[in-house]
C-alpha positions as CSV (number, residue, x, y, z in Angstrom):
1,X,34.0,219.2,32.0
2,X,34.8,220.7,28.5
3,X,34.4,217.1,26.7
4,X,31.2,216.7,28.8
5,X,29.8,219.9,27.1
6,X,31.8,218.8,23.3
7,X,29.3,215.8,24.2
8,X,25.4,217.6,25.3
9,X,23.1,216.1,22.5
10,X,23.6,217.7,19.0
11,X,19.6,218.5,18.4
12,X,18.7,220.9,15.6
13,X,15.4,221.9,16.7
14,X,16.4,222.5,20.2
15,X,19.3,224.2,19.8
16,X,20.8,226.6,17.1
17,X,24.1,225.8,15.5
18,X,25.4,229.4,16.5
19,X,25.0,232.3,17.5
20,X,25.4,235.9,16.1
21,X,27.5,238.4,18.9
22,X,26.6,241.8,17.8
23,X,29.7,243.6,19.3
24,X,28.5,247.1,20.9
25,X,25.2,248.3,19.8
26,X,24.8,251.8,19.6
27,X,28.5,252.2,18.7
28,X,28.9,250.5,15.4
29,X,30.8,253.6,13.8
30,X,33.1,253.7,16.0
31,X,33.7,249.8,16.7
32,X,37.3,249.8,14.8
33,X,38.5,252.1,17.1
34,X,37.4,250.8,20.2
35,X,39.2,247.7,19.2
36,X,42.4,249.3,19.3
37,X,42.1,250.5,23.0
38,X,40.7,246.9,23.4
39,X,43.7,245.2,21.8
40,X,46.6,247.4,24.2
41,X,44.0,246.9,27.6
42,X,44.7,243.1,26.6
43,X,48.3,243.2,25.0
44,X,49.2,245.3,28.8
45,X,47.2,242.5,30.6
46,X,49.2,239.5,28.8
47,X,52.6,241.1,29.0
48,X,51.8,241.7,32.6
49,X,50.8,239.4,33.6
50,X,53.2,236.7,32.0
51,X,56.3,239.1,33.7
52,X,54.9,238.4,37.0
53,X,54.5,235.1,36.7
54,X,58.1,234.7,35.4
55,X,59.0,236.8,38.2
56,X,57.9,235.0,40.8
57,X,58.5,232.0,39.0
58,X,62.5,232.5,38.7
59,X,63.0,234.2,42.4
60,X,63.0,231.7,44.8
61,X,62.8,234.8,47.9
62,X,59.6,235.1,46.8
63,X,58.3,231.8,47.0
64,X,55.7,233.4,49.9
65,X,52.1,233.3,50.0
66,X,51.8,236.5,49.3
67,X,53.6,235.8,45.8
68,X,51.7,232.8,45.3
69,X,48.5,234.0,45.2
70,X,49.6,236.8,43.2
71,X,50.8,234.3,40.8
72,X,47.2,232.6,40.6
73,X,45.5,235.8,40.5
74,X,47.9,236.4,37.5
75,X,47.1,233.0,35.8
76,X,43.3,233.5,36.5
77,X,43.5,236.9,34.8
78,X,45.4,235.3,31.6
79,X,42.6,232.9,30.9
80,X,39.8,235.4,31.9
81,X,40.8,237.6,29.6
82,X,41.8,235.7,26.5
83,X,38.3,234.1,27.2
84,X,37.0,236.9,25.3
85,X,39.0,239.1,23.9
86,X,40.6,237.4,20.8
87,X,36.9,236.6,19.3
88,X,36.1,240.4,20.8
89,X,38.7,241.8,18.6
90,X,38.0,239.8,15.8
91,X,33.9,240.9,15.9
92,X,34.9,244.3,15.8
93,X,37.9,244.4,13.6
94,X,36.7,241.5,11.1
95,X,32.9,241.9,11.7
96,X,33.3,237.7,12.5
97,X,29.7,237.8,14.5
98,X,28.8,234.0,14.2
99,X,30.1,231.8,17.5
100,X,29.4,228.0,16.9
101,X,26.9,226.9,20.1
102,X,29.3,224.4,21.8
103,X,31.7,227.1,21.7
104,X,29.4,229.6,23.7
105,X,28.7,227.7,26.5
106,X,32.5,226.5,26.8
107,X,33.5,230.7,26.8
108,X,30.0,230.9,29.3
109,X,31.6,228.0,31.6
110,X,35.1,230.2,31.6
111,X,33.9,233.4,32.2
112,X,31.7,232.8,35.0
113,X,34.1,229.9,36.4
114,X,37.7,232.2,36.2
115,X,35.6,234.7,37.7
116,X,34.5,233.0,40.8
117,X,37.8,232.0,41.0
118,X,39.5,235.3,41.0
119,X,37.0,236.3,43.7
120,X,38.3,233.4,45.6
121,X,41.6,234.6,44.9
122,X,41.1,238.2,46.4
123,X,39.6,236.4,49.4
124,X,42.4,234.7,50.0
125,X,44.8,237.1,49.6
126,X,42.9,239.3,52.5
127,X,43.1,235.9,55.0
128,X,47.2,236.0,53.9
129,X,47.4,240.0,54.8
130,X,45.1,239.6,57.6
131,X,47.2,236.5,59.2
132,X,50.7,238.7,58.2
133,X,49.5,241.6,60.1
134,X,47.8,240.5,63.3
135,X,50.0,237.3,63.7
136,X,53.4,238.2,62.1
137,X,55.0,235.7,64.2
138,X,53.0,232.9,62.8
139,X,52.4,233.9,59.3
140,X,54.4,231.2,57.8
141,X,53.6,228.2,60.5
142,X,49.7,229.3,59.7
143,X,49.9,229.7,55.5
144,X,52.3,227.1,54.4
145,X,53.1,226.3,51.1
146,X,50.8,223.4,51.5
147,X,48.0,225.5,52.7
148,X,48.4,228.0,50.1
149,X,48.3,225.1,47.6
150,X,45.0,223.8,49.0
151,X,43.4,227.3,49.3
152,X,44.3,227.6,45.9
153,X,42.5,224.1,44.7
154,X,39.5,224.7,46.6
155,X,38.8,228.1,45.3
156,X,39.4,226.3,41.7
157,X,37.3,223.6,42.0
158,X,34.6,225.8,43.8
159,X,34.1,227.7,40.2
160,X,34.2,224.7,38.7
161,X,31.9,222.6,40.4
162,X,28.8,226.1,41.2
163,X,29.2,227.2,36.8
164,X,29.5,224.1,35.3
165,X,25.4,223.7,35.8
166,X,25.3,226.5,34.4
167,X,25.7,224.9,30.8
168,X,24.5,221.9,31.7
169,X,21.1,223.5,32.0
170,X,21.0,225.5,29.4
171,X,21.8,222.6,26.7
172,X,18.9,220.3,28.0
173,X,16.0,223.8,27.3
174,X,14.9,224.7,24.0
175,X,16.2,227.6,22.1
176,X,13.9,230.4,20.0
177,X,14.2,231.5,16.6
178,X,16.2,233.9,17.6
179,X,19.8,233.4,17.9
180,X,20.8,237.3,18.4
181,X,22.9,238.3,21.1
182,X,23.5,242.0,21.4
183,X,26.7,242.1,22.8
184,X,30.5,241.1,22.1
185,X,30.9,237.7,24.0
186,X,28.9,234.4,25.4
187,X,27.6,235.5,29.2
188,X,24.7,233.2,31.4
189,X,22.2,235.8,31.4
190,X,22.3,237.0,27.4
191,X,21.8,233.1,26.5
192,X,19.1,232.6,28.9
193,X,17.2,235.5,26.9
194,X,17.5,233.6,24.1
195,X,15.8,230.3,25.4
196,X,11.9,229.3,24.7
197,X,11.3,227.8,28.0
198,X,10.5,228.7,31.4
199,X,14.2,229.9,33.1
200,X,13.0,230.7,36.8
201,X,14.9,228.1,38.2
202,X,18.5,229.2,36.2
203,X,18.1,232.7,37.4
204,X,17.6,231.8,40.6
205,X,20.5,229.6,40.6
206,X,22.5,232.0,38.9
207,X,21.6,234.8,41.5
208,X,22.2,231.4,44.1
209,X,26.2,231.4,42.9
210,X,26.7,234.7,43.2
211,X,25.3,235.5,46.4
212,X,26.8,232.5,47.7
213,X,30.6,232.8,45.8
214,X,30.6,236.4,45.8
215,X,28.9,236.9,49.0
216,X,30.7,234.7,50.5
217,X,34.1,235.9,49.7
218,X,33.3,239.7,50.3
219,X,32.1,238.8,53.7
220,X,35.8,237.2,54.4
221,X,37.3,240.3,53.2
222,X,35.5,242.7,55.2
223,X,36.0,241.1,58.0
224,X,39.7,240.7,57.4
225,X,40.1,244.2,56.8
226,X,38.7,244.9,59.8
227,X,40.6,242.9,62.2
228,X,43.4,244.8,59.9
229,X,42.4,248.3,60.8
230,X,41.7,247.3,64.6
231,X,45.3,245.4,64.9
232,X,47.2,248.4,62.8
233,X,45.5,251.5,64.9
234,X,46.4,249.7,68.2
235,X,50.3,249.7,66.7
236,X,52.4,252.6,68.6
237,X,53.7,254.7,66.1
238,X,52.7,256.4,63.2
239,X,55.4,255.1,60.5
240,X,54.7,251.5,62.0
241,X,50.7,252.4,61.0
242,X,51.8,253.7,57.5
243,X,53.9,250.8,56.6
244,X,51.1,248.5,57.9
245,X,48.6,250.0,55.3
246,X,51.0,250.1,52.7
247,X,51.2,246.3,52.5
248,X,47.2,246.4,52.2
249,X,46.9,249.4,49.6
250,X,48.1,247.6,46.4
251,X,45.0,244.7,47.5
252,X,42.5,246.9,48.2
253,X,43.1,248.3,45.0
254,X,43.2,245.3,43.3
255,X,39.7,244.4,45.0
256,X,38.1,247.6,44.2
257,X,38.6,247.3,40.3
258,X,37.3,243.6,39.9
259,X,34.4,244.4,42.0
260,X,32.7,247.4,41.3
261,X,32.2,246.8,37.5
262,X,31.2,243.2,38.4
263,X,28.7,244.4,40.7
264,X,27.6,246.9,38.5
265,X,27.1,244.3,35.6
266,X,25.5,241.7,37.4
267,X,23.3,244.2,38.6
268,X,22.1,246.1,35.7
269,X,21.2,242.7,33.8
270,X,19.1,241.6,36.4
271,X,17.5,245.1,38.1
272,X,18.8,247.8,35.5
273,X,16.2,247.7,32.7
274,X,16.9,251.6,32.8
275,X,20.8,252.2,32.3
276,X,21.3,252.5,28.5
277,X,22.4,248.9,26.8
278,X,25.7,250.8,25.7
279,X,26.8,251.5,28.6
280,X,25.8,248.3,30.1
281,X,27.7,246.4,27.5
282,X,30.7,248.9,27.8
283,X,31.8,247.6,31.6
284,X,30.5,244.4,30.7
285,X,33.9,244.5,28.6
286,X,35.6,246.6,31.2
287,X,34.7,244.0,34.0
288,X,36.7,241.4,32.2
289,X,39.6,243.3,30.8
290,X,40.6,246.2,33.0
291,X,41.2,244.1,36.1
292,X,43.9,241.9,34.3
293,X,45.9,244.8,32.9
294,X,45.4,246.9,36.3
295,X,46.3,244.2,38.7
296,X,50.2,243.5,37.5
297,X,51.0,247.3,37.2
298,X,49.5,248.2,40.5
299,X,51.5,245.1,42.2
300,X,54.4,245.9,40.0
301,X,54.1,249.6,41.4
302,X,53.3,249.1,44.6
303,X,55.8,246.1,45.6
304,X,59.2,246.3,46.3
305,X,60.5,243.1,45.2
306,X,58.4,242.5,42.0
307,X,59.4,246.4,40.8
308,X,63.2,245.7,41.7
309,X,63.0,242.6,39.7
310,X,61.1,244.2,36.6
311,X,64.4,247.3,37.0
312,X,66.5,244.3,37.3
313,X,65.8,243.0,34.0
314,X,65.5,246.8,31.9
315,X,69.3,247.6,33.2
316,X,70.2,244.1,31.7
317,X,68.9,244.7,29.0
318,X,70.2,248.6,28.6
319,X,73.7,246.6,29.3
């Protein structure tokens, strides 16, 4: 798919050679600093999430579902993040504005892709909590390694095959003089702004994927979760309950901060012509950065195994 897009018609007059990311309007004084809260949101995320991925890699006890998925969700969150950040950094830090076009639409194509696939991520991970709960004694008959395997292709390919339109589109439409975009990285919606052509039909398939991916993959959880809460209040005892929530509370989590700023982003470039552009472009950044960082120190924190591990390692090291 990437050599496909290296390949969409080099035209001059239809397209610009690049583009010019302004960073975060509004906050240009204070752009050197935000970069260094920037830089330790992604330095945490990389760190993190490479440890849990070596964790799980190395421990063959947790060669589980539940692991597995954590260990895509981990890989997804690597290349979501370094998506953007590096040339993020570099805008603020090194005022490097200008992005070559091919190389906008490839850091479109992985932004929107990784993201659909880290919501099909978190959808599976509620199917493998809501099968471990309410049928303990065929968790691992149900969700295989083989299963897991092809959850995980399907969710991959399912980014893949709903974004990659995305560029394809916007490389055949003329672009306008203008080749501004007011923000620190390559996103669907700010390069449609910038086209000289009639772009009803990529909004509505825009809002088409993400009804239909995110949707899609919130319905699942809901409904998981509440098969969860019908099977756990129906368990006898209150420490049985407790435990039973515990095993849900690092996903819910998890769920909750990829969510809410992406809904709050997608929302506010279509419907919020109101809400102030810097602090739309603010969780436009936080949407993409603070879920990797938050997701391997709330599943360090909150699981056993991965946080024994991580001890593991610090007292052989201290030795």
């Amino acid at each position: 798919i990437i050599h496909a897009l290296m390949l969409v018609r080099e035209n001059n007059s239809s397209h610009p050679v690049s583009f010019i990311l302004l960073g975060i309007p509004g906050l240009e004084n204070s752009q050197f600093c935000i970069a260094f809260l920037f830089c330790v949101m992604y330095v945490v995320a990389v760190v993190g999430n490479i440890t849990i991925l070596h964790i799980i890699r190395t421990d063959h006890t947790l060669h589980q579902p539940m692991y597995l998925f954590l260990a895509m969700l981990a890989i997804t969150d690597l290349v979501l993040s370094s998506s953007t950040q590096p040339k993020m950094l570099a805008i603020l830090w090194f005022q490097a504005h200008e992005i070559e076009y091919h190389a906008c639409l490839i850091q479109v194509f992985f932004i929107h892709a990784f993201a659909s696939v880290e919501s099909g991520v978190l959808m599976a991970m509620a199917l493998d909590r809501y099968v471990a709960i309410c049928f303990p004694l065929q968790h691992s008959s149900i969700l295989t390694t083989a299963v897991v395997v092809k959850l995980g292709v399907a969710v991959v390919v399912r980014g893949l095959l709903w974004v990659s339109p995305f560029c394809f589109m916007i490389s055949r439409m003329p672009f306008c003089p203008n080749s501004i975009i007011p923000q620190s990285y390559c996103e669907h919606m700010a390069v449609l702004k910038l086209l000289c052509a009639d772009t009803r039909v990529n909004r509505a398939y825009g809002l088409f994927v993400a009804f239909s991916v995110v949707g899609f993959d919130m319905l699942i959880i809901s409904i998981s979760y509440v098969m969860i809460l019908r099977a756990v209040l129906q368990l006898p005892s209150g420490e049985a309950r407790f435990k039973a929530f515990g095993t849900c509370a690092s996903h819910i989590c998890v769920i909750l901060a990829f969510y809410i700023p992406a809904l709050f982003t997608f929302l506010t470039h279509r419907f919020g012509h109101h809400v102030p552009r810097v602090v739309h472009i603010m969780f436009a950044n936080v949407y993409l950065l603070v879920p990797p960082m938050l997701n391997p120190i709330i599943y360090g924190v909150r699981t056993k195994q991965i946080r024994d591990r991580v001890m593991q390692g610090r007292c052989g090291k201290d030795l």
